[in-house]
C-alpha positions in Angstrom: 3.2 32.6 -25.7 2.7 32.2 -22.4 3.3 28.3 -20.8 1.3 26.3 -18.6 2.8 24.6 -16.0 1.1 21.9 -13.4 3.1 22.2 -10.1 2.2 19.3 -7.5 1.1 20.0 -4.3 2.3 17.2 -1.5 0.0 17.5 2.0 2.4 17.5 5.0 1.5 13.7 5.7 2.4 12.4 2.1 5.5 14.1 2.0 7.6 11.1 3.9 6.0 8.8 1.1 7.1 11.4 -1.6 10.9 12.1 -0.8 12.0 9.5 -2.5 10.3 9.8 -5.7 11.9 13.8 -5.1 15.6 12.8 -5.6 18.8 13.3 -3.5 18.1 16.5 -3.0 14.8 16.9 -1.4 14.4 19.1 1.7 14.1 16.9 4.7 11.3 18.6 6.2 7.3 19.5 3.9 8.1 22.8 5.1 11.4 23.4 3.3 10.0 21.6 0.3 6.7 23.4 0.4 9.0 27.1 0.5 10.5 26.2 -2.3 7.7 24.8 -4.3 5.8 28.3 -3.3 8.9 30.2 -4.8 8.6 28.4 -8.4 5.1 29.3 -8.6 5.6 32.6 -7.5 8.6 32.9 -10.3 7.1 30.8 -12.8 3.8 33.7 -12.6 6.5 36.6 -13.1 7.6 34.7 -15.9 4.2 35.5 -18.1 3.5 32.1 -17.7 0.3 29.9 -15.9 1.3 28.0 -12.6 -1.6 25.7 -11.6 -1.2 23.4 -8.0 -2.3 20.3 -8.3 -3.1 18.2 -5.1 -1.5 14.9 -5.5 -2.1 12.2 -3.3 0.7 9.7 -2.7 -1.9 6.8 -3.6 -2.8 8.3 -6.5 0.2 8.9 -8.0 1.3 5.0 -7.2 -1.7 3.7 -8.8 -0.9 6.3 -11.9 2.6 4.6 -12.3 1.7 1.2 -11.9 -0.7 1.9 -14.5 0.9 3.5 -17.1 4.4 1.7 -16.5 6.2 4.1 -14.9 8.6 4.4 -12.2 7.7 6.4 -9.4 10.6 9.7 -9.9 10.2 13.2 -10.0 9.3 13.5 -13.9 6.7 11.1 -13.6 4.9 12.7 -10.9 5.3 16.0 -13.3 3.1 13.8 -15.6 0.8 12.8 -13.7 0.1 16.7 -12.1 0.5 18.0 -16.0 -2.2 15.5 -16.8 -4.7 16.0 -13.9 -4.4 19.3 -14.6 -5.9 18.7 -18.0 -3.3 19.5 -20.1 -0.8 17.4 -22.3 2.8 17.4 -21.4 
């Protein structure tokens, strides 16, 4: 069975606001970070399974966590694209 996965896309100019809620690790540049975001898709539709970008606006995704009581990280912001994509997490 095939698995759907919500991958969020970060615009160039939201991507400073973003880094943070990325980790340690993040790339230092939305080019870097958008490479590697296009290699997970690319792998993830090798895989069998559905890859769908999701266009996440830093505004948004605050407003999402103040909401629903999260803090802003990386797993939330998987949430948040998982759920504007439509699907349950």
């Amino acid at each position: 069975m095939a698995l759907a996965n919500a991958f969020p896309v970060i615009s160039k100019e939201d991507y400073p606001a973003f880094r943070p809620v990325l980790g340690p690790n993040a790339p230092n540049a939305h080019d870097e970070w958008l490479k590697i975001h296009r290699e997970q898709v690319e792998q993830t539709r090798l895989n069998g399974d559905e890859a769908a970008e999701i266009e996440i606006q830093h505004d948004e995704f605050v407003e999402f966590c103040r909401v629903n009581g999260h803090t802003p990280n990386q797993n939330a912001l998987m949430d948040f694209a998982t759920k504007k994509a439509g699907w349950k997490p």
